[in-house]
N, C-alpha and C positions, 0 to 999 in steps of 0.2 A: 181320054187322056192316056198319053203314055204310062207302061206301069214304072219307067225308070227314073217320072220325077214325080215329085213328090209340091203343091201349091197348097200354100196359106195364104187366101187373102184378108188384109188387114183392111182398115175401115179406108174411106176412100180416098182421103188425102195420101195416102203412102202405097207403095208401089208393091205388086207382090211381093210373095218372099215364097223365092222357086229354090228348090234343093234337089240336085240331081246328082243318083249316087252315079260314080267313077266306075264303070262295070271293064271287065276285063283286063287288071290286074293283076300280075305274076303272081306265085309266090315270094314273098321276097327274102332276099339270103343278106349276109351279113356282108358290106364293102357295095351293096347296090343302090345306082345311080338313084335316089329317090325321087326331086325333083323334075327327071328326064321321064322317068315311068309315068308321074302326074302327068306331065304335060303331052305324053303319047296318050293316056287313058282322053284327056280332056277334048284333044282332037278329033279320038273317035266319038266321042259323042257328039262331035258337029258344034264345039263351044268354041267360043272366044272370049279371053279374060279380057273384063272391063275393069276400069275403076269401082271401087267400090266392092267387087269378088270378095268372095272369102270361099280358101278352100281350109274343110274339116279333115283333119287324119285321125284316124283311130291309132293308138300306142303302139299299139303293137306293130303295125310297118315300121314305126319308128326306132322302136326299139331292135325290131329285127335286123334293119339296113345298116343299126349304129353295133349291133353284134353284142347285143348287153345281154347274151344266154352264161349262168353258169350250169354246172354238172354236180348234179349232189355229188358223183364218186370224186371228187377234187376238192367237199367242203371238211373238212373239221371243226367236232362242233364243238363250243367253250362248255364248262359245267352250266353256265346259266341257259341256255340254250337244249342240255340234256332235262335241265328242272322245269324248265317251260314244255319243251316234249311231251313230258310225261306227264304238263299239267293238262295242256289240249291235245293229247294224245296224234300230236305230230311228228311225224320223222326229225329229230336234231339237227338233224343238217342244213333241212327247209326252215326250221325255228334257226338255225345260225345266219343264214341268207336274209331272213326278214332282220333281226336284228342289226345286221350288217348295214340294211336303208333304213335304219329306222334311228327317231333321236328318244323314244322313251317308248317303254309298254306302257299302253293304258289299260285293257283289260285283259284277262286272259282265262279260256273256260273252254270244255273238249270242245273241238273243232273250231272253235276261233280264237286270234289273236289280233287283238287290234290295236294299232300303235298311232305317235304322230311319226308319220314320214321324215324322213332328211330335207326333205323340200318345204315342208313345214304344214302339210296340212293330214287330217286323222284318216284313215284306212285298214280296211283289212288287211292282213298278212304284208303289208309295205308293198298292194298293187301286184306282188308278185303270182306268175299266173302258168300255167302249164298245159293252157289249152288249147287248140288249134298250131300245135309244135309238131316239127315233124317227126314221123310216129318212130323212125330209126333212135331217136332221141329220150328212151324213156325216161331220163333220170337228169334233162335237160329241163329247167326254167330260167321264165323270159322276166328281167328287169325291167323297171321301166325307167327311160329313156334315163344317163345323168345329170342334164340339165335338158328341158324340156321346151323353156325361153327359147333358149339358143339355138333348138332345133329347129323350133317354127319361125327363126327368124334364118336360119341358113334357108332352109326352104323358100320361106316367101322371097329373098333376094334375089335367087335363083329365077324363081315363076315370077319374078318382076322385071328382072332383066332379059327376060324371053319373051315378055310380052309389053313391054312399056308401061303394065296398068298399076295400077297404087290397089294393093288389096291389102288383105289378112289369112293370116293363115290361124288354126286353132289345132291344140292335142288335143282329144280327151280322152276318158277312162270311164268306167262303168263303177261307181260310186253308191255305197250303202250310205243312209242318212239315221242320226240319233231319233228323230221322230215320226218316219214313216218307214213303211216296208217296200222290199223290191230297191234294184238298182236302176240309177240314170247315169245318161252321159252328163261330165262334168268334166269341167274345165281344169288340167295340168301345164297347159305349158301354151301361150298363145306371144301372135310378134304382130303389132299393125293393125290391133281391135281392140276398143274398149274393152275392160274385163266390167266393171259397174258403168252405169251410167245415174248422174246424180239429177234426179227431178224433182229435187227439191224447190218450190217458187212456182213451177208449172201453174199453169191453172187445170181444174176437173174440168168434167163435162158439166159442173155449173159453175164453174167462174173464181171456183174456190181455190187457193196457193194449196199444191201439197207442201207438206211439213214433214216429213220422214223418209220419203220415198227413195230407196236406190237400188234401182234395176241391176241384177245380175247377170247384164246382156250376155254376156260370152256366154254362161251355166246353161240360158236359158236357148241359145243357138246349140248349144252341146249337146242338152237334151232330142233337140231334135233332131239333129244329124244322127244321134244314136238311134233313133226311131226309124229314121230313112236306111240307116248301115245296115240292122240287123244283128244279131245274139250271135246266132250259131252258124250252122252248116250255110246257109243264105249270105253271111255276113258280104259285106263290101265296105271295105276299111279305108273310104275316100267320097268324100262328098263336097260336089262345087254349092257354092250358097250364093244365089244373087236377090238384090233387095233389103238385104241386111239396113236395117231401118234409121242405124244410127251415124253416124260421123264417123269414119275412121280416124285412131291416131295410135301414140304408141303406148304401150301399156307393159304388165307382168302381172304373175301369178300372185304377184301380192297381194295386191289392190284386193284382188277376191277372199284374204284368209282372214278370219276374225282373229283379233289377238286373243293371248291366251285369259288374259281378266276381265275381256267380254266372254269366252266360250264358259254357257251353262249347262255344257253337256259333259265337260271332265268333271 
């Protein structure tokens, strides 16, 4: 098997689920054609988008093509932003920037700050991130996208009217969780893919209705695509998905946030 895809197969009524990372890849700069670069990367890998596709982006293209860097040397920081500083023993500037995407602190202890996002769901430092920047740039951090919907729905239009096919497109982001350790990809901004999928009434493998059940489709393809993308230096920040097992339609990032008088983690 090639080492550039990556196969799950599921049980035998449903069709694989192939994920092939987008190898070859520009760097990308700020004002770049995003959707044009997928669809060159997709080419070379010998694909053709069907109905049903979904391609995965990592943020950070995203955010880099939409130019959402600022420059500590351009932030001024507020006094609460200096008191936070010096609580997690963070530069003010970079505590002025997270506060800037962010709609509340939730906690805050040396080296971490964790907020709820503007976009409404909990993270470290509001996502903001300074790695894999170019290196001319030291004092340069990357946002993430300012609406993330919007992007993966500019994108899939794009990669739909290029190819005729009805897909999905998904952001996501590498996400800490209140009850386990290590981060996964997670779902920020998706256009044309369930984000849950409700199976509640199903029947099990004996015959029996679930009664609670709702799959985090999108989380749960995010995760994997992060697994196919890679962390670091390896990283490839584009993965086609075919097989995706559910119904396409249209969705948002909502669907996926618990409100806040269910969350028993604040």
């Amino acid at each position: 098997m090639a080492p550039s895809v990556w196969r799950a197969f599921a049980k035998s009524k449903l069709p694989p689920l192939v994920l092939t990372p987008l190898q070859g890849l520009p760097w990308v700069q700020p004002g770049d054609d995003l959707p044009a670069l997928l669809l060159a990367a997709i080419l070379r890998q010998g694909l053709t988008l069907q109905d049903g596709d979904v391609v995965v982006l990592a943020q950070k293209i995203v955010s880099k093509a939409e130019g959402r860097y600022r420059l500590l040397s351009e932030v001024t920081p507020s006094l609460r932003a200096v008191e936070l500083g010096a609580e997690t023993e963070k530069d003010p500037r970079l505590v002025q920037l997270i506060l800037d995407e962010s709609n509340e602190v939730l906690r805050a202890r040396p080296g971490l700050l964790i907020v709820e996002h503007r976009l409404g769901f909990v993270s470290a430092n509001a996502g903001i991130d300074h790695s894999n920047l170019p290196g001319s740039a030291e004092d340069a951090y990357l946002l993430l996208p300012q609406d993330p919907d919007a992007s993966a729905s500019r994108v899939r239009s794009t990669l739909q009217q290029a190819s005729g096919a009805q897909l999905g497109v998904l952001i996501i982001d590498s996400h800490g969780r209140a009850w386990r350790e290590g981060t996964l990809g997670t779902t920020i901004g998706l256009s044309g893919l369930p984000g849950l999928v409700d199976l509640r009434g199903t029947p099990d493998l004996a015959g029996r209705p679930l009664r609670v059940t709702q799959l985090a489709a999108a989380d749960e393809l995010a995760a994997a695509a992060s697994l196919a993308m890679g962390q670091a230096a390896e990283g490839c920040p584009a993965v086609h998905v075919r097989g995706f097992p559910y119904a396409l339609r249209e969705a948002s990032l909502n669907e996926l946030l618990r409100p806040r008088e269910r969350d028993q983690f604040r």
